[in-house]
Every structure is written in C-alpha cells, then in structure tokens.
PDB file of N, CA, C and O in Angstrom:
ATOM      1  N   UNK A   1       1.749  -9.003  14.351  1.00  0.00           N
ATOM      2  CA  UNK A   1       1.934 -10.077  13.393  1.00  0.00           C
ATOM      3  C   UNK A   1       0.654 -10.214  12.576  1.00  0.00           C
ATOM      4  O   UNK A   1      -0.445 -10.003  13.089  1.00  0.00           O
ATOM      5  N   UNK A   2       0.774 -10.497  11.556  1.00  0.00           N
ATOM      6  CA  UNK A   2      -0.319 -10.243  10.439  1.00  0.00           C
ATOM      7  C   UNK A   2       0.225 -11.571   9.346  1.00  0.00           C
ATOM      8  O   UNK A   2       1.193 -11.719   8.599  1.00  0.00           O
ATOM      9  N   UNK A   3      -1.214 -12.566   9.798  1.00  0.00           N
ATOM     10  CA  UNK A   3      -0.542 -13.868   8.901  1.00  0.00           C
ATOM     11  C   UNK A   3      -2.083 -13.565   7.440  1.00  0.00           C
ATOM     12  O   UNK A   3      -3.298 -13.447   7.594  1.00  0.00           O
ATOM     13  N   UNK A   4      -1.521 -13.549   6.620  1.00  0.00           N
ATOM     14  CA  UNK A   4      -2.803 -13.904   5.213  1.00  0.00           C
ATOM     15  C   UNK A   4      -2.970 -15.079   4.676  1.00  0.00           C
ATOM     16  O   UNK A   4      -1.943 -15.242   4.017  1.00  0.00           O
ATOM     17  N   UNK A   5      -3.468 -15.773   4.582  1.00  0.00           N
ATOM     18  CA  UNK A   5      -3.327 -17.109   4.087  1.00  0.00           C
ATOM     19  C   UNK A   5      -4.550 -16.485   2.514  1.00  0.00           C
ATOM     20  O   UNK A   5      -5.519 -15.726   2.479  1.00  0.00           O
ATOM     21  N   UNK A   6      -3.712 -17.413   1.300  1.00  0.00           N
ATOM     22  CA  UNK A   6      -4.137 -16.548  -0.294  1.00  0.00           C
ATOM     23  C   UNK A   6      -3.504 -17.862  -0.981  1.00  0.00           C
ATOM     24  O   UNK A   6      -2.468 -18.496  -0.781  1.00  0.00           O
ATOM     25  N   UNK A   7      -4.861 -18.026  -2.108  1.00  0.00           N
ATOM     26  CA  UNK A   7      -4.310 -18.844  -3.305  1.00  0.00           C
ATOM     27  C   UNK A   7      -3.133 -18.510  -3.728  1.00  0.00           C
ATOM     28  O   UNK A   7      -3.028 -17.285  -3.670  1.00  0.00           O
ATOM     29  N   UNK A   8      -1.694 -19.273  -4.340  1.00  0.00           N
ATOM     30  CA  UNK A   8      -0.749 -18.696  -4.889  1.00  0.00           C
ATOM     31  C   UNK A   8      -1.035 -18.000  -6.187  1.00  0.00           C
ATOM     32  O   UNK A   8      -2.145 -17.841  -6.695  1.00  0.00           O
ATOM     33  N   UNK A   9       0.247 -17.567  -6.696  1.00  0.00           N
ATOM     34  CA  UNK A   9      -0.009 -16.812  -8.001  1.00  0.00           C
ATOM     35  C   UNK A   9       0.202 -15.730  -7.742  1.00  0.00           C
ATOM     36  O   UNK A   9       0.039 -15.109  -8.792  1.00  0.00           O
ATOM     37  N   UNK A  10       0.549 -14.888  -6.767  1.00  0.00           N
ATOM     38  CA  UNK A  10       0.497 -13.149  -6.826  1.00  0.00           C
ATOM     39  C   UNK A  10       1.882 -12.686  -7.010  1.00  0.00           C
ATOM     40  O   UNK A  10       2.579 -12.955  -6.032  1.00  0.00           O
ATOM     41  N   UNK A  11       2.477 -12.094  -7.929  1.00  0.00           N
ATOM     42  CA  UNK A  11       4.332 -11.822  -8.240  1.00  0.00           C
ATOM     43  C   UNK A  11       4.746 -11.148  -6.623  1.00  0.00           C
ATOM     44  O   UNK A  11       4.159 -10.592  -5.695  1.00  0.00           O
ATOM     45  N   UNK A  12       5.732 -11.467  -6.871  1.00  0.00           N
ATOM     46  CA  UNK A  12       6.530 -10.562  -5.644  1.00  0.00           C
ATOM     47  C   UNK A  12       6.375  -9.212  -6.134  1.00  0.00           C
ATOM     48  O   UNK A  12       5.828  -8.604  -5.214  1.00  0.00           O
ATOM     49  N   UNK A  13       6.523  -8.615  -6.868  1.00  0.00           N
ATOM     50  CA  UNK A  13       6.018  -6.965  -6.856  1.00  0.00           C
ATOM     51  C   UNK A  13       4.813  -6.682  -6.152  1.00  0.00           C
ATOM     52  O   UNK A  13       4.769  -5.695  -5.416  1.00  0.00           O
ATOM     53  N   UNK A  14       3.311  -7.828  -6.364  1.00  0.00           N
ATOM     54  CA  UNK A  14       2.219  -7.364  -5.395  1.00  0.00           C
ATOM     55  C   UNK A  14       2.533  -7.532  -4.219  1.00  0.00           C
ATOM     56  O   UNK A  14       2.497  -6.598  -3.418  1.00  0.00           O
ATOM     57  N   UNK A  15       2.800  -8.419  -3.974  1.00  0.00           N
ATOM     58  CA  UNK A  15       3.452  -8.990  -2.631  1.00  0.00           C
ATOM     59  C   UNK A  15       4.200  -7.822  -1.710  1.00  0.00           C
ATOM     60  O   UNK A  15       4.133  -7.664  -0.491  1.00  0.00           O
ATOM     61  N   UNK A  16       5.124  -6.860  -2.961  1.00  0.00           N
ATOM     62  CA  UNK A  16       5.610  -5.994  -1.728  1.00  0.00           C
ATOM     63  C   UNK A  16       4.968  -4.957  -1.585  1.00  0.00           C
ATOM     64  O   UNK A  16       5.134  -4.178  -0.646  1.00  0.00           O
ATOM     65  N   UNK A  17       4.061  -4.804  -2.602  1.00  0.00           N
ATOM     66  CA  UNK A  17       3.332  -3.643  -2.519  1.00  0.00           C
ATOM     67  C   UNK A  17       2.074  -3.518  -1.571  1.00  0.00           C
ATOM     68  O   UNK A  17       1.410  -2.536  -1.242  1.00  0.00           O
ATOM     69  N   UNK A  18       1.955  -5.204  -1.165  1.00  0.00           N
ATOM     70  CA  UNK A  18       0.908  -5.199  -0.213  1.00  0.00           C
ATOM     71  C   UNK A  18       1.655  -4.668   1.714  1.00  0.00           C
ATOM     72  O   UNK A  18       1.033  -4.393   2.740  1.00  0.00           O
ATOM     73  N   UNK A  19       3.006  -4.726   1.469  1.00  0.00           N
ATOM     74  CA  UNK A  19       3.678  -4.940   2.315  1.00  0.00           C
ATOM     75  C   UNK A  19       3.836  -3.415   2.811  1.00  0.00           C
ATOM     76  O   UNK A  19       3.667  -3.167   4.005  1.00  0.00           O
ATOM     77  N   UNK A  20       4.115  -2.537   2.026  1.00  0.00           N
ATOM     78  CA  UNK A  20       4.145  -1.293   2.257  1.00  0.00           C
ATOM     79  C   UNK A  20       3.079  -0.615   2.247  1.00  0.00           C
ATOM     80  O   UNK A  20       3.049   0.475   2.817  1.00  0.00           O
ATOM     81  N   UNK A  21       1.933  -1.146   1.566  1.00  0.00           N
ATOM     82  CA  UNK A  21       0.522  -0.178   2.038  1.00  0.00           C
ATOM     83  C   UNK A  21       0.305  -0.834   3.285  1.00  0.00           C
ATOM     84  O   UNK A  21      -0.299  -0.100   4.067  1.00  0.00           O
ATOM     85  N   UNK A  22       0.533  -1.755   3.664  1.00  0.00           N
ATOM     86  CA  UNK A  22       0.249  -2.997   5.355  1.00  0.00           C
ATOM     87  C   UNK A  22       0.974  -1.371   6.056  1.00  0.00           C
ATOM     88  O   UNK A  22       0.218  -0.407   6.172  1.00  0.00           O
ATOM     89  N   UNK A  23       2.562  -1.249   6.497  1.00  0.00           N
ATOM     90  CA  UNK A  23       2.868  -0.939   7.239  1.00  0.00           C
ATOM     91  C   UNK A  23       2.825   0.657   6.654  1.00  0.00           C
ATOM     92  O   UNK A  23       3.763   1.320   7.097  1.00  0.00           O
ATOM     93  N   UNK A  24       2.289   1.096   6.117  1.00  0.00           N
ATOM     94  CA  UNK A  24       1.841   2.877   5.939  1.00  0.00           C
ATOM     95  C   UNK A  24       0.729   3.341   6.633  1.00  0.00           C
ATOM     96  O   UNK A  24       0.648   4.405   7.248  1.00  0.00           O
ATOM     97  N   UNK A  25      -0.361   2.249   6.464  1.00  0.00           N
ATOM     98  CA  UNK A  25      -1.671   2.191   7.297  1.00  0.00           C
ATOM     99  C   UNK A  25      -1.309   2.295   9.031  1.00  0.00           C
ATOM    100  O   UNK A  25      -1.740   3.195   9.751  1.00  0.00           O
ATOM    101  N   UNK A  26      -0.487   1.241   9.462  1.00  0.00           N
ATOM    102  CA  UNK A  26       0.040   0.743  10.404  1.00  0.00           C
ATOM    103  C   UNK A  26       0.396   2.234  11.114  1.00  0.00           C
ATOM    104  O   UNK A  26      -0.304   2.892  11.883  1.00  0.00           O
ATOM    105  N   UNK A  27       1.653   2.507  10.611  1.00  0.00           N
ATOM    106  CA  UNK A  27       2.456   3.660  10.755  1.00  0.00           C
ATOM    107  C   UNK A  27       1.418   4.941  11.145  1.00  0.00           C
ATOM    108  O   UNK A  27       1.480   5.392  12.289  1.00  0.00           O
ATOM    109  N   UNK A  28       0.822   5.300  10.538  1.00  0.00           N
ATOM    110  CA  UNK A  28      -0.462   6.152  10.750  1.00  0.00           C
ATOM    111  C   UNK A  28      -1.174   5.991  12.167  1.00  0.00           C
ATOM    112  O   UNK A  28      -1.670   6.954  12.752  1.00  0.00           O
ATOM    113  N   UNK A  29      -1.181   4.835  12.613  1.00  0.00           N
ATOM    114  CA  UNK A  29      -1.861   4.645  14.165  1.00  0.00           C
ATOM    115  C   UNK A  29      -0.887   4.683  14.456  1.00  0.00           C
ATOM    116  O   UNK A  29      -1.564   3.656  14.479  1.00  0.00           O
ATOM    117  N   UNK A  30      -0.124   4.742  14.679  1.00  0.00           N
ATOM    118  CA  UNK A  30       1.691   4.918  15.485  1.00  0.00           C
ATOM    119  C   UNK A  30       2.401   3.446  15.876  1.00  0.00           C
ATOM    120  O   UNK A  30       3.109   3.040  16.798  1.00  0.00           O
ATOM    121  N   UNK A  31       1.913   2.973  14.867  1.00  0.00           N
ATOM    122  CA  UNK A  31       2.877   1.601  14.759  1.00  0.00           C
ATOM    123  C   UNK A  31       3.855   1.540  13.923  1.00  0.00           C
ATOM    124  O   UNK A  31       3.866   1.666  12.699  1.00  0.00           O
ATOM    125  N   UNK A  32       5.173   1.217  15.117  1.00  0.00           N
ATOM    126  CA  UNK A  32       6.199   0.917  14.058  1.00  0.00           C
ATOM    127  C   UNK A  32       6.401   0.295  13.139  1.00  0.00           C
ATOM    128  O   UNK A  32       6.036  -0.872  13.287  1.00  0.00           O
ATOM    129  N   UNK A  33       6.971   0.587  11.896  1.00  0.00           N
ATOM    130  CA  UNK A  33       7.531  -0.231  10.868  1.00  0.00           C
ATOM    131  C   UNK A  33       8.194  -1.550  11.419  1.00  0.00           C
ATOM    132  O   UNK A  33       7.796  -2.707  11.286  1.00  0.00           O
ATOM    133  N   UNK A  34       9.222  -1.110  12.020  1.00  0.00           N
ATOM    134  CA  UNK A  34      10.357  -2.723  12.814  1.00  0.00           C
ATOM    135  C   UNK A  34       9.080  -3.249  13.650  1.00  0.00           C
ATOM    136  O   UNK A  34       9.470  -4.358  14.016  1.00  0.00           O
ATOM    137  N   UNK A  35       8.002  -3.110  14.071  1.00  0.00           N
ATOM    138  CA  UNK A  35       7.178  -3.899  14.972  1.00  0.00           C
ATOM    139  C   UNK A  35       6.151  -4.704  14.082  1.00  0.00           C
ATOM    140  O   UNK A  35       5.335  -5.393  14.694  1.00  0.00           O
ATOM    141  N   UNK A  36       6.106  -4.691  12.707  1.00  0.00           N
ATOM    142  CA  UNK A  36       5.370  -4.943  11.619  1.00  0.00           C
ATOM    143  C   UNK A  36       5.849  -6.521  11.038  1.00  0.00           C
ATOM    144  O   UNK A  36       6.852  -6.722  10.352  1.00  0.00           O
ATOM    145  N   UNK A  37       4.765  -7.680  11.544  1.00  0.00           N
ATOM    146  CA  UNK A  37       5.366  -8.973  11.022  1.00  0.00           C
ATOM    147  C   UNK A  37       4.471  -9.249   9.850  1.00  0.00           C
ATOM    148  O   UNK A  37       3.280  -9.124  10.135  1.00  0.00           O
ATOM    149  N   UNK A  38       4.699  -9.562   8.716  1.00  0.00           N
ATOM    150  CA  UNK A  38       3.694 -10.145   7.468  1.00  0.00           C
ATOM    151  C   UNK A  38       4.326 -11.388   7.232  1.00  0.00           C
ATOM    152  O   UNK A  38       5.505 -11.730   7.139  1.00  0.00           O
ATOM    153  N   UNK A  39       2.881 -12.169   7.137  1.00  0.00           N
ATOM    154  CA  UNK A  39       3.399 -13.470   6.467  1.00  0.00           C
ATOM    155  C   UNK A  39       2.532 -14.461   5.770  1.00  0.00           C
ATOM    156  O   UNK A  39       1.740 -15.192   6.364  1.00  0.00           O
ATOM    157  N   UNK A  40       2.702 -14.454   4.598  1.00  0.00           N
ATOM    158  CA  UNK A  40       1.542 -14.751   3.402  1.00  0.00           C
ATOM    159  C   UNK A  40       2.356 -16.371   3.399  1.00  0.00           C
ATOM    160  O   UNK A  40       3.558 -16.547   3.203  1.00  0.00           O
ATOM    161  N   UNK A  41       1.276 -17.485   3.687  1.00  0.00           N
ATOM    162  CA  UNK A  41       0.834 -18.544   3.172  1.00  0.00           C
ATOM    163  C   UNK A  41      -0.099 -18.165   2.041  1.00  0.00           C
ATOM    164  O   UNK A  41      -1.104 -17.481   1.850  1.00  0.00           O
ATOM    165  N   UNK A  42       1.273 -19.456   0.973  1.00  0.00           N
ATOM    166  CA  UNK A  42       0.121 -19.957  -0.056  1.00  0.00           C
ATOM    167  C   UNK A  42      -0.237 -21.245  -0.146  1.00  0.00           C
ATOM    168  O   UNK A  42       0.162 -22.200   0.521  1.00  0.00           O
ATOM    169  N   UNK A  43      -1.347 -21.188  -1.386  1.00  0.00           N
ATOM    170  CA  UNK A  43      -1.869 -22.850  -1.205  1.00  0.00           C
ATOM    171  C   UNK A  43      -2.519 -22.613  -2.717  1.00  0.00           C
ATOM    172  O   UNK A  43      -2.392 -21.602  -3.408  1.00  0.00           O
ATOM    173  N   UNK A  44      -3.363 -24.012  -3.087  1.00  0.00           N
ATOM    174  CA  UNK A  44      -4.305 -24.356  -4.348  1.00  0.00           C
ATOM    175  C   UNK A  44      -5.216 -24.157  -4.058  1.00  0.00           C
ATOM    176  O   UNK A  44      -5.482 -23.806  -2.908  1.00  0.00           O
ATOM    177  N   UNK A  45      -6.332 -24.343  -5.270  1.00  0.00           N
ATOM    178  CA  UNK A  45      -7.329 -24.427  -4.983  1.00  0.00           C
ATOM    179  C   UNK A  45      -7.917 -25.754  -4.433  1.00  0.00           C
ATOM    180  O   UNK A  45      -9.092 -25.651  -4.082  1.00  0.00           O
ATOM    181  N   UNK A  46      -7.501 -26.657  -4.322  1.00  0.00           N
ATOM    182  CA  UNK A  46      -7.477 -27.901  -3.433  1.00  0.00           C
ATOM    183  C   UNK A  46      -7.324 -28.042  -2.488  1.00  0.00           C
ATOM    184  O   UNK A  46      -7.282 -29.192  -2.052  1.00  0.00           O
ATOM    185  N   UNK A  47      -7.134 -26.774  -1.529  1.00  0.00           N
ATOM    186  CA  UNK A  47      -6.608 -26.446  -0.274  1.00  0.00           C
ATOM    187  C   UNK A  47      -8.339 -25.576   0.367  1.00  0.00           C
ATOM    188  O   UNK A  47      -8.482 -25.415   1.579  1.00  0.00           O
ATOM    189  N   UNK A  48      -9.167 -25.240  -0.368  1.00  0.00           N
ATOM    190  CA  UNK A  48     -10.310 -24.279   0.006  1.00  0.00           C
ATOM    191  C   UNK A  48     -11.155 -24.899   0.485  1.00  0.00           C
ATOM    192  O   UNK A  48     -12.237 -24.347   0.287  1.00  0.00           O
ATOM    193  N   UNK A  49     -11.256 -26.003   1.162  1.00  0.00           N
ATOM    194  CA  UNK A  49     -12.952 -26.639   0.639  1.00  0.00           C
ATOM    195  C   UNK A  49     -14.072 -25.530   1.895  1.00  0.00           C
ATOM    196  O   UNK A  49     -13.863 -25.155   3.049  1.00  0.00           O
ATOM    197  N   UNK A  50     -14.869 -25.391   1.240  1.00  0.00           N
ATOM    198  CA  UNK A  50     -15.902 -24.215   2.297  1.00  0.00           C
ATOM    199  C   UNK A  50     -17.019 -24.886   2.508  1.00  0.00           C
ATOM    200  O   UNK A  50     -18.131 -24.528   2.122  1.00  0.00           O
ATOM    201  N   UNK A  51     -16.719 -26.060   3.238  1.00  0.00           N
ATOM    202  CA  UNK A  51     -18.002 -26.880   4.228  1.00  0.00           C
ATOM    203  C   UNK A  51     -18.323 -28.058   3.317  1.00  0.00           C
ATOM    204  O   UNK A  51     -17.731 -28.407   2.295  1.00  0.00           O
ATOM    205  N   UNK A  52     -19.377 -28.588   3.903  1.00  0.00           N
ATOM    206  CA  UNK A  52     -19.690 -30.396   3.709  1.00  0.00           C
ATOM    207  C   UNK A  52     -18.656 -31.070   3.035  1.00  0.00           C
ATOM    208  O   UNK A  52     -18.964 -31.761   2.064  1.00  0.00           O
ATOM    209  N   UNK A  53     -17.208 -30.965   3.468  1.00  0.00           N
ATOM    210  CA  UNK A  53     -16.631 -32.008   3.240  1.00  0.00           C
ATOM    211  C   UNK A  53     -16.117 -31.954   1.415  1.00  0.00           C
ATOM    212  O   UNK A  53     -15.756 -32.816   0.613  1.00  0.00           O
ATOM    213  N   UNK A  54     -16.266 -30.893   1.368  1.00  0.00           N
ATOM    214  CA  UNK A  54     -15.960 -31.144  -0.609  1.00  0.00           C
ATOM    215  C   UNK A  54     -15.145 -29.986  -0.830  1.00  0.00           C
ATOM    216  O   UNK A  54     -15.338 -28.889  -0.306  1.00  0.00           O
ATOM    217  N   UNK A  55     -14.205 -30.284  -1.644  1.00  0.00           N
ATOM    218  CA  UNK A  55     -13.310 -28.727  -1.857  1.00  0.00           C
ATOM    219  C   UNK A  55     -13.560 -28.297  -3.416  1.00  0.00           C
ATOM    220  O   UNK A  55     -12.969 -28.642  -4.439  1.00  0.00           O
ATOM    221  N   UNK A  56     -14.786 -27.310  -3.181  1.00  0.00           N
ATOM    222  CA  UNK A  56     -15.544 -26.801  -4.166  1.00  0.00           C
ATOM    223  C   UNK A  56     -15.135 -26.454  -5.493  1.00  0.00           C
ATOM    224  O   UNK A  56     -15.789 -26.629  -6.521  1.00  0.00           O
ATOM    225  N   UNK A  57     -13.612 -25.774  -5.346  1.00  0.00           N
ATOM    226  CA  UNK A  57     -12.670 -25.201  -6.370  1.00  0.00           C
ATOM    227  C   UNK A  57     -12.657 -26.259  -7.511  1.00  0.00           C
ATOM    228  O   UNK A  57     -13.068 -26.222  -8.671  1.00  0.00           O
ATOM    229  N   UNK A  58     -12.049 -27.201  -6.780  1.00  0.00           N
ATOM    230  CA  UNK A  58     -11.989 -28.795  -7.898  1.00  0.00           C
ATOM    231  C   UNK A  58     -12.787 -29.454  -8.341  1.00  0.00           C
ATOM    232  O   UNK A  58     -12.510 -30.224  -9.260  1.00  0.00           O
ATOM    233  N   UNK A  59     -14.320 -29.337  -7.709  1.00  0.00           N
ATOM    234  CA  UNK A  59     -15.686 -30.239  -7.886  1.00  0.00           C
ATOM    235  C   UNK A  59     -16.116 -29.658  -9.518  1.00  0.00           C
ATOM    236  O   UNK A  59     -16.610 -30.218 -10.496  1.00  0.00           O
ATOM    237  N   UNK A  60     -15.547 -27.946  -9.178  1.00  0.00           N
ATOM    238  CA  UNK A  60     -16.244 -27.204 -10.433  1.00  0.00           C
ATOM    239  C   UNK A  60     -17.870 -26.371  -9.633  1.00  0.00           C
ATOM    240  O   UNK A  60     -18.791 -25.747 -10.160  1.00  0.00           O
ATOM    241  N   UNK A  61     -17.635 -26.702  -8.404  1.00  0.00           N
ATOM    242  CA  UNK A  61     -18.891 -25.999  -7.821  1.00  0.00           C
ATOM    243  C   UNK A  61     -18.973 -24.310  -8.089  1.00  0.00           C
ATOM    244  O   UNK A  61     -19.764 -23.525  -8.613  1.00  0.00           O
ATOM    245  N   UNK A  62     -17.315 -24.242  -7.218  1.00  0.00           N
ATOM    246  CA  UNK A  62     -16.891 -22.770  -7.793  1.00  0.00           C
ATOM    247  C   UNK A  62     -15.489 -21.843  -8.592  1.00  0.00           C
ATOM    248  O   UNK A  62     -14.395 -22.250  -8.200  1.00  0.00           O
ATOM    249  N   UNK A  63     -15.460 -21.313  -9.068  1.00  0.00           N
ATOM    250  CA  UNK A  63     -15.066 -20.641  -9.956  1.00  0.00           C
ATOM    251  C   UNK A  63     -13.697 -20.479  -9.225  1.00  0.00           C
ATOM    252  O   UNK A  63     -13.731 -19.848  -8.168  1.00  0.00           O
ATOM    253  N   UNK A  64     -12.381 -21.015  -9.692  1.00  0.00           N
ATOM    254  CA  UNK A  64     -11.144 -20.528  -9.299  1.00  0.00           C
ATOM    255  C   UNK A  64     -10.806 -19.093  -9.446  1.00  0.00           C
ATOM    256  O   UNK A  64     -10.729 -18.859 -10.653  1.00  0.00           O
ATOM    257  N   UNK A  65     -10.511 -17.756  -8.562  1.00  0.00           N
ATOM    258  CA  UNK A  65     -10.672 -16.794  -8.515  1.00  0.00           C
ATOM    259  C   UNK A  65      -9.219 -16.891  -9.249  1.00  0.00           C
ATOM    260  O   UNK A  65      -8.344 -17.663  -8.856  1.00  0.00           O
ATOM    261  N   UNK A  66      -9.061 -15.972 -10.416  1.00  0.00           N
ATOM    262  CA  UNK A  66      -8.259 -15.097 -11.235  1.00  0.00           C
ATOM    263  C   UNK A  66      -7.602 -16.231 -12.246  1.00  0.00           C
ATOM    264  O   UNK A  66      -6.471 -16.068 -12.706  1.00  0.00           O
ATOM    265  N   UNK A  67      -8.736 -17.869 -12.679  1.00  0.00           N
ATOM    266  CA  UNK A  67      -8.444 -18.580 -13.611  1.00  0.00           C
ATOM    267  C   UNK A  67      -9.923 -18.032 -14.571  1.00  0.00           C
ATOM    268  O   UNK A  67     -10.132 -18.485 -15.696  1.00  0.00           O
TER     269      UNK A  67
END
C-alpha cells in the first residue's frame, strides 16, 4: 500500500501515469501488479503548515508550488 498525500491540481492523466510507472518499478522487484495499492490524498495549500504553528503557503512565507 502506497498512500501520497499532494497539493490538488494534478489531471487524471498524471495521476495514471504515476500509477503505472508506481507498479512497473514494483513489478521489476517481483511485485505484483494485483498486490499494488495507490492512494493519493489531496488537499490546499492551507493544509501545509511546516512548523511554529503557521501555514506558510497562506502567510505568503512560501511560494505555492506550481501557482
């Protein structure tokens, strides 16, 4: 099982494309495909805060990645 937690915004085309390089890699160590769980949580940038209590994204501390 393979959970990602990722700002939203990524189309379902990346999404599956992350899905099939996931279980090609996988497959290669001799893991099955059917034994292969993915599961992408999304969220905002209001959802990040990275310590003392402030969620940086929104303060303007830091830079919303791919705004």
């Amino acid at each position: 099982m393979i959970q990602i937690f990722t700002q939203s915004g990524h189309s379902t085309e990346v999404e599956q494309r992350l899905y099939r390089t996931i279980a090609k890699h996988l497959e290669a160590l001799g893991i099955a495909g059917e034994d292969i769980f993915v599961s992408i949580m999304e969220n905002g940038p209001q959802d990040w805060p990275f310590g003392f209590g402030r969620a940086q994204y929104v303060q303007g501390d830091l830079a919303v990645p791919g705004r």
